[in-house]
C-alpha positions as CSV (number, residue, x, y, z in Angstrom):
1,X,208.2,143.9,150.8
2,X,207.2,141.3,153.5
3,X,203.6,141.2,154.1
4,X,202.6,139.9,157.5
5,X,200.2,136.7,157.2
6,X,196.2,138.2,157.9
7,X,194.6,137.0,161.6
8,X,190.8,137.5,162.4
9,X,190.0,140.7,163.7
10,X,188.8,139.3,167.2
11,X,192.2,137.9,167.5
12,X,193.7,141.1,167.4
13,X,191.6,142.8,169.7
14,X,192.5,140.2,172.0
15,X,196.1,140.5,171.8
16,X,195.7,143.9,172.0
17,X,193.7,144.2,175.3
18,X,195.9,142.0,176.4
19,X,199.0,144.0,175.7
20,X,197.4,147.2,177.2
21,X,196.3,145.4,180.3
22,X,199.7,144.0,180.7
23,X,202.1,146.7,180.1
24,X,199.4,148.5,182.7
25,X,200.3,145.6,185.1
26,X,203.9,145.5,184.5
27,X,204.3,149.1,185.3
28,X,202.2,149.3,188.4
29,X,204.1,146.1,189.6
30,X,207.7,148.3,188.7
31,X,206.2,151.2,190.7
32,X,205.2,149.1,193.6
33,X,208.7,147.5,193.5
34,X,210.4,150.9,193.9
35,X,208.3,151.8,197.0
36,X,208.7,148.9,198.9
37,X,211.6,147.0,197.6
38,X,210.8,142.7,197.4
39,X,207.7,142.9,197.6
40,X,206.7,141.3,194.5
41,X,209.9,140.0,193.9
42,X,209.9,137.9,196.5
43,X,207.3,135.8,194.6
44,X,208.1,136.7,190.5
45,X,210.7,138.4,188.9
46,X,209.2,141.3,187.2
47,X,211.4,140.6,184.3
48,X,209.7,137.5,183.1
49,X,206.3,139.8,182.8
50,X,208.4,142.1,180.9
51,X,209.3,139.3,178.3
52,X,205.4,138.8,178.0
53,X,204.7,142.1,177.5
54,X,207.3,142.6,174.8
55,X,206.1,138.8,173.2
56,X,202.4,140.7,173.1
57,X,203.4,144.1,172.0
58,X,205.5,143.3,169.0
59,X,202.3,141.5,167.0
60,X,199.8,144.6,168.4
61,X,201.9,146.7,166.7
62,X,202.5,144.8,163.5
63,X,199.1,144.2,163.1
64,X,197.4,147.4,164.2
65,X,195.3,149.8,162.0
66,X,195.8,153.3,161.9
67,X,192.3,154.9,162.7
68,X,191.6,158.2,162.0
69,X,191.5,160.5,165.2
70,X,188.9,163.3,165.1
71,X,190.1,166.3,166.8
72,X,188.2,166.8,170.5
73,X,188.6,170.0,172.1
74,X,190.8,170.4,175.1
75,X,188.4,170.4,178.1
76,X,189.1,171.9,181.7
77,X,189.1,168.0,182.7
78,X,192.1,167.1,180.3
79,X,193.9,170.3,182.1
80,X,193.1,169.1,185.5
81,X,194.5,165.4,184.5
82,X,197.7,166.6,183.2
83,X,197.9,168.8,186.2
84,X,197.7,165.6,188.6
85,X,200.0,163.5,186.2
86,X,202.6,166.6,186.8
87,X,202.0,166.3,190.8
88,X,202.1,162.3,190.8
89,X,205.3,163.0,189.0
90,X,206.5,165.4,191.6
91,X,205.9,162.9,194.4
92,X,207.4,159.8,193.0
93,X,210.6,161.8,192.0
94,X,210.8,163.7,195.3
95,X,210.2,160.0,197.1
96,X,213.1,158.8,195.2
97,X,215.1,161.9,195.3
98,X,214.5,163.3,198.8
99,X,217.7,162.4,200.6
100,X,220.1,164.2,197.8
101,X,220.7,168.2,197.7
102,X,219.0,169.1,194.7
103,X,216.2,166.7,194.9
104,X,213.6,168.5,195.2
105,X,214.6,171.0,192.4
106,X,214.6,168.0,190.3
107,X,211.5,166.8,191.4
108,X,210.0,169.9,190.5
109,X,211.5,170.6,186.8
110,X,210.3,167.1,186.3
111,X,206.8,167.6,187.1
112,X,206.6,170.9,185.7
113,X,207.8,168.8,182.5
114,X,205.4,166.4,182.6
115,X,202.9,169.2,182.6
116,X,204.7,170.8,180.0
117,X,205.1,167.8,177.3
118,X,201.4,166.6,178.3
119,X,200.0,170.2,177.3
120,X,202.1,170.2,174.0
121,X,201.3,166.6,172.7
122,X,197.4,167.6,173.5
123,X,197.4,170.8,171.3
124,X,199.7,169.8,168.4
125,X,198.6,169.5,165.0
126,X,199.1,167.3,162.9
């Protein structure tokens, strides 16, 4: 089997932050694209962060270590995030949506899903 070569650990971490920090970039930059159209665009192509991102996120997944998750209990606060992740959903769906028929049906299925999905992943076991 191939074994990948070993890195220092503070290399890792690095190219792991930086991998989270990007991705967190590239998709507020994708989200501020769709509400007002060229705004970034106008200056970079969004794709070309996208080809860093990628470039970063294959070697922090080669190279990560599984650590063991201890199980937290579900707190009212993990409820009330979901609950505003379903909502955020609901607008930025409805935003896109608004001017077709059955948009705001979908809007709503779709945050009631993302409330849905965000309550089972939280209380699976594994």
């Amino acid at each position: 089997m191939f074994k990948l070569p070993e890195i220092p650990d503070n290399i890792k971490q690095i190219i792991n932050q930086s991998f989270t920090v990007l991705l967190v970039v590239f998709l507020l930059v994708i989200l501020i694209e769709e509400i007002f159209p060229n705004t970034i665009q106008r200056y970079i192509n969004p794709n070309y962060l996208l080809v860093v991102v990628i470039a970063l996120g294959i070697p922090s997944v080669l190279w990560s270590e599984e650590k063991p998750n201890k199980k937290q209990p579900i707190t009212r606060k993990d409820y009330l995030l979901m609950t505003f992740f379903g909502l955020a959903g609901f607008g930025i769906l409805f935003y896109k949506l608004r001017t077709f028929p059955m948009g705001i049906v979908i809007s709503l299925v779709g945050g009631v899903l993302i409330i849905l999905l965000s309550c089972l992943v939280l209380n699976e076991e594994e």
